[in-house]
C-alpha positions as CSV (number, residue, x, y, z in Angstrom):
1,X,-7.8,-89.7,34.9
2,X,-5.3,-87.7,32.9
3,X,-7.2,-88.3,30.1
4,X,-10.1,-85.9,31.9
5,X,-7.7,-83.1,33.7
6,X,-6.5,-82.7,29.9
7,X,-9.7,-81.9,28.3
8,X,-10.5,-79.5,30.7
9,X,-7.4,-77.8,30.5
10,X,-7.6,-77.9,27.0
11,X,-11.2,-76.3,27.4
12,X,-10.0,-73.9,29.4
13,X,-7.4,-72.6,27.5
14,X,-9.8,-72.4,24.5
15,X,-12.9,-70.2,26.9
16,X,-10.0,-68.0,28.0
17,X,-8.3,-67.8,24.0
18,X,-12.2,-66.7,22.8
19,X,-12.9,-64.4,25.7
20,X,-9.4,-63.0,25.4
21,X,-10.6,-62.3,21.2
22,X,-13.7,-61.3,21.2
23,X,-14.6,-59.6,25.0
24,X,-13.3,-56.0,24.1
25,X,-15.4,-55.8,21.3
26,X,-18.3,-56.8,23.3
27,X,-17.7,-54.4,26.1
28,X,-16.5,-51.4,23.8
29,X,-19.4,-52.2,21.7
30,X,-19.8,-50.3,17.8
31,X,-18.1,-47.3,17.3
32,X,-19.3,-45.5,14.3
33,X,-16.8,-44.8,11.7
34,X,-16.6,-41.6,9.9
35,X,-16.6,-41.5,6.3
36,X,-14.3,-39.0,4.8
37,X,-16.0,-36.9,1.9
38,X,-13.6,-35.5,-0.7
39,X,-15.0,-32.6,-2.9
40,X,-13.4,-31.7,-6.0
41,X,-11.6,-28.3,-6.2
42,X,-12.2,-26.4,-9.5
43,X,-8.8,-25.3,-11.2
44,X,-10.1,-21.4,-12.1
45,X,-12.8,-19.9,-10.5
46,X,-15.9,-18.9,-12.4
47,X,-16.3,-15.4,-12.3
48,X,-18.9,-13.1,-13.0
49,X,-19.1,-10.4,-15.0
50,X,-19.8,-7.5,-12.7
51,X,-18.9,-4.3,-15.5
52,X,-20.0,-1.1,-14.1
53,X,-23.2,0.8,-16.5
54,X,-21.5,3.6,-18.7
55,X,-23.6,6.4,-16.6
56,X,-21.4,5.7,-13.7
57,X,-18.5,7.1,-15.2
58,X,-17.6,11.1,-15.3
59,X,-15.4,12.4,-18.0
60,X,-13.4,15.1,-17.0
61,X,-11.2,16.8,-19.7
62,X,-8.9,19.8,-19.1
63,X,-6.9,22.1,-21.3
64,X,-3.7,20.4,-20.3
65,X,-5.2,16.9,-21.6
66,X,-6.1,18.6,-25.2
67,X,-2.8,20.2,-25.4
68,X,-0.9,17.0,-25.0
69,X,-3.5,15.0,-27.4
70,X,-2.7,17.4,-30.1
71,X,0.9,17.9,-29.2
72,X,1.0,14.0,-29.9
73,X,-1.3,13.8,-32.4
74,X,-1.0,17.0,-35.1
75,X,-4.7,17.6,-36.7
76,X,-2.7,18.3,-40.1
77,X,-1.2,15.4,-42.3
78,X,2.1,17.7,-42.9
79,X,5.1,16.3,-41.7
80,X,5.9,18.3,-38.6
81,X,9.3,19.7,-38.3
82,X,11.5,19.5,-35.0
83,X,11.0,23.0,-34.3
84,X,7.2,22.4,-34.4
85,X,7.7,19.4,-31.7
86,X,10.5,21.5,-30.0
87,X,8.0,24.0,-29.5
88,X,4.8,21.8,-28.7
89,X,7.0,20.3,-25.7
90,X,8.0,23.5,-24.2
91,X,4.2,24.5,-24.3
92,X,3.3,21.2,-22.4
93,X,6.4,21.8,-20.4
94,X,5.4,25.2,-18.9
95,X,1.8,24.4,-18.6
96,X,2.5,21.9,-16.2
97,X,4.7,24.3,-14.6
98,X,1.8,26.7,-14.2
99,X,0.4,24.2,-13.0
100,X,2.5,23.4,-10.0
101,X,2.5,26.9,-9.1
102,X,-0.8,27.1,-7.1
103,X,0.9,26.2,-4.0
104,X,3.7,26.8,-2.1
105,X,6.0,25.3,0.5
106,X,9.0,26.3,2.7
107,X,11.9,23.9,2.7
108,X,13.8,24.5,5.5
109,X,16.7,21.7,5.1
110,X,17.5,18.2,4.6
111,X,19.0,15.9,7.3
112,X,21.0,12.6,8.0
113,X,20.0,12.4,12.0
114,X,15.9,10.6,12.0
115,X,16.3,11.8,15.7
116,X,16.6,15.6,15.0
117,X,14.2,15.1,11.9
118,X,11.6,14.3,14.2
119,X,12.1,16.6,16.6
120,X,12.4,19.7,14.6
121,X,8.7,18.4,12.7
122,X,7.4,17.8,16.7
123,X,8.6,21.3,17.5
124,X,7.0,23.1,14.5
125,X,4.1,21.2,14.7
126,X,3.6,22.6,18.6
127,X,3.8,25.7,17.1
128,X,1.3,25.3,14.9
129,X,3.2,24.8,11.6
130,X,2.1,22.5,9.5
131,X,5.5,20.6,9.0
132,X,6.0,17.4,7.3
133,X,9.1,15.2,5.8
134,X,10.0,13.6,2.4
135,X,10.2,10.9,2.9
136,X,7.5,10.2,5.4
137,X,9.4,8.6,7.9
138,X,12.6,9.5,8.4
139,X,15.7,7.1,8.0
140,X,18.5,7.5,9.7
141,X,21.9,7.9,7.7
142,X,19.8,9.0,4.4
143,X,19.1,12.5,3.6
144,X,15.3,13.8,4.9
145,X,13.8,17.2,3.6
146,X,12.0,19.1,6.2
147,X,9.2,21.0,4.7
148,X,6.5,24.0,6.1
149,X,3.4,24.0,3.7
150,X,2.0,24.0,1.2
151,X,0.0,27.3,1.3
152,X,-1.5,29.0,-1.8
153,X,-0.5,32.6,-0.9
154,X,3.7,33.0,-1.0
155,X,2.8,36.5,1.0
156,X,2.0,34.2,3.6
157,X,5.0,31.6,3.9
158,X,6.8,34.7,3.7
159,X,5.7,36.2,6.7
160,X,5.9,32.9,8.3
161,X,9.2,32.3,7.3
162,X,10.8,34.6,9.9
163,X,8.5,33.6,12.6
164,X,10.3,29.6,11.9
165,X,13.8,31.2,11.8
166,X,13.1,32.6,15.3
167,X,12.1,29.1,16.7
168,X,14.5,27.1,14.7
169,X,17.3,29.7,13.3
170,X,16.9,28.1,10.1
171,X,16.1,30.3,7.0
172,X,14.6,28.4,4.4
173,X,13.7,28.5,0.8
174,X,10.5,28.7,-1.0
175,X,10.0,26.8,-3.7
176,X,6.4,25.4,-5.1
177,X,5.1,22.8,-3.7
178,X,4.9,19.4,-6.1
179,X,2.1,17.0,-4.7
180,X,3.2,14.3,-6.6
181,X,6.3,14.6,-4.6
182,X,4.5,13.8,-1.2
């Protein structure tokens, strides 16, 4: 009789050992798997050559421009003398100056406070001022010009000029106004 209780223990064992394996797989059934795709990632890009046609472009040349090509390049082969260069910078020199004339602006100060910077440009432009800073935004503890302008006619900032020292009882200076600046 042991001989029997044996095997079917032993048969037991090996039923619950198989359904133990292999029943998840049967009740979770096939998942599909995924297959990762790898792509290749070029080291330069491929560009195309996208070159504007030559009617696009507009060639502007001014006075100033010819000036300085001929300052830098003399048309005669002598050897030019440093009075002859002395003289062709000063020309450059004040045509730029001329230049930088057409407009005006009233500087009315330069400050360390951002605070009062800010309000004083506020204030004038309530007024109807057209008041701006250089820099652009203010910082406080560095030095901040406070400017009225630009206007083409120095008649004008003129007559403005006492119209600002009412409102702000500062004076000002006109000087001309230097875009490149702002």
């Amino acid at each position: 009789m042991p001989n029997r209780f044996q095997n079917r223990l032993v048969g037991v064992v090996v039923v619950v050992a198989l359904g133990v394996l292999f029943l998840p797989d049967l009740l979770n059934g096939k998942k599909p798997r995924q297959e990762e795709t790898f792509t290749e990632i070029p080291l330069k890009p491929v560009l195309n050559d996208t070159a504007l046609p030559e009617q696009a472009y507009d060639v502007v040349s001014t006075d100033l421009d010819e000036k300085v090509a001929q300052a830098q390049a003399p048309s005669d082969p002598q050897p030019s003398t440093p009075a002859l260069e002395k003289a062709a910078e000063s020309q450059i020199k004040s045509e730029k100056s001329n230049l930088s004339k057409g407009a005006w602006t009233l500087r009315l100060g330069s400050f360390n406070n951002a605070k009062n910077v800010t309000a004083l440009v506020e204030r004038l432009r309530k007024q109807g001022f057209n008041a701006y800073t250089l820099p652009s935004k203010p910082i406080n503890g560095k030095l901040t010009k406070v400017f009225v302008g630009p206007d083409v006619s120095k008649d004008k900032l003129l007559n403005l000029q006492s119209d600002i020292e009412k409102l702000t009882q500062l004076k000002g200076r006109i000087e001309p106004y230097n875009p490149i600046e702002s």
